[in-house]
N, C-alpha and C positions, 0 to 999 in steps of 0.2 A: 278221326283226328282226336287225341286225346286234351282234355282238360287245360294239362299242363306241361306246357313244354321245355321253361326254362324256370330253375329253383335255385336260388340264393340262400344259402346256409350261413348265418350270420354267429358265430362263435368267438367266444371270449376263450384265451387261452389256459384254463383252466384245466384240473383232471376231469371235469365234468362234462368237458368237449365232448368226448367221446360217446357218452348216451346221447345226444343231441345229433351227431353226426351218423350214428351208425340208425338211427330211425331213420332221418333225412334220407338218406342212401339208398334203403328199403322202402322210402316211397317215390325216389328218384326212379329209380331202375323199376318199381314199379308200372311205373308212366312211359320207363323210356324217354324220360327229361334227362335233360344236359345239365349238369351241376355246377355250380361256379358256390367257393366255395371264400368266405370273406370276412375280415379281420376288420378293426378299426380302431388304431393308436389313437387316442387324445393326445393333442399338444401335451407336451410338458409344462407348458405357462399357464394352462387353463388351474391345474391341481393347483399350482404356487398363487394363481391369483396375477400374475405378471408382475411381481412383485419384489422377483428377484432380482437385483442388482450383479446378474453374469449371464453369459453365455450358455442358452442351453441347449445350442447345438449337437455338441458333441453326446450328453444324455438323450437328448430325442432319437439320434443314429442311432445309439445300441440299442433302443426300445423297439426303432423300428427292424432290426438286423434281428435280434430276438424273436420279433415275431412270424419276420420272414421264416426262420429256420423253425420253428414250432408248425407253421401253418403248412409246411411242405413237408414235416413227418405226418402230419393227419393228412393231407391230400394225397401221398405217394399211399399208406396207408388203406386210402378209400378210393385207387385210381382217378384223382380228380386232375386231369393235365393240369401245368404248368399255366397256362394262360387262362385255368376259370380258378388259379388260387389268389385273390386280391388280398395286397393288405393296403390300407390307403390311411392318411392320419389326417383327424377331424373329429366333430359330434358323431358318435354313431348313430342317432335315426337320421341327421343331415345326409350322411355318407352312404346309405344304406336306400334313400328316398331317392339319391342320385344316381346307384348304380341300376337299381330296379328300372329308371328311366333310359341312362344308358344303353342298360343291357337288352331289353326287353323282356322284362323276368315277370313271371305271372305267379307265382308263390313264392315267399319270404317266409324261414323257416328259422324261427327263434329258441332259444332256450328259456325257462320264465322257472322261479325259483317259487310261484304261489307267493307271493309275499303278501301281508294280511295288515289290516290297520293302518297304524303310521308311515310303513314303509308303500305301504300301497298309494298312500295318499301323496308320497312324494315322487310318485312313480319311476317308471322302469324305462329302459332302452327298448324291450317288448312292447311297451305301450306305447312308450314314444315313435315306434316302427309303426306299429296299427294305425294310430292317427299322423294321416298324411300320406298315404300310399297307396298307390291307386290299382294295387292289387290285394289278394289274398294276402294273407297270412294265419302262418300257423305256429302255437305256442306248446313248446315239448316239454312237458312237465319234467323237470330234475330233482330225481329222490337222491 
């Protein structure tokens, strides 16, 4: 029985996705773990503060329509079927602490930028994944 069976690969849609993903992959198929592979829209009222006086339905759609079609060129990409590509919209360490439990995921596979000093002190979506989750995780250095 190995280690790790199911790994959730939590990527931001960036050009940097892809070192993140293609390690993940390589220690997915390593193990012979199942990959589910997973996105997390914040609200659009969290960035504004709620503070906008309209509707921001129709921006939150195409963020999340955007992210859809992004997260299923890196899944088709890295073979990740259709039903382990999640995009779901929320915090992402709430979102990411919830799917781990849903899913039964034993390693969460972040991207982490080393950030140093003041930004560290403010911390990270990496950080905020580690604390609270009641598995591994691993942080993929992005040069």
């Amino acid at each position: 029985m190995s280690t790790y069976n199911k790994m959730l690969v939590a990527i931001d849609l960036t050009e940097e996705a892809p070192q993140v993903l293609n390690k993940a992959k390589a220690i997915c198929d390593a193990y012979g773990a199942e990959l589910f592979l997973v996105h997390v829209v914040e609200p659009v009222g969290y960035a504004y503060g709620g503070d906008i006086p309209m509707d921001l339905t129709e921006l939150q759609d195409q963020l999340d329509r955007a992210a859809r079609e992004q997260l299923a060129k890196y899944g088709d990409q890295h073979g990740v079927p259709k039903s382990h590509q999640i995009v779901t919209v929320g915090r992402p360490e709430s979102e990411i602490h919830r799917l781990v439990k849903d899913q039964g995921v034993d390693l969460v596979i972040v991207g982490s930028h080393g950030r140093k000093g003041f930004q560290l002190l403010l911390g990270s979506t990496a950080n905020g994944v580690l604390h609270g989750t009641q598995c591994d995780v691993l942080a993929i250095r992005i040069h």
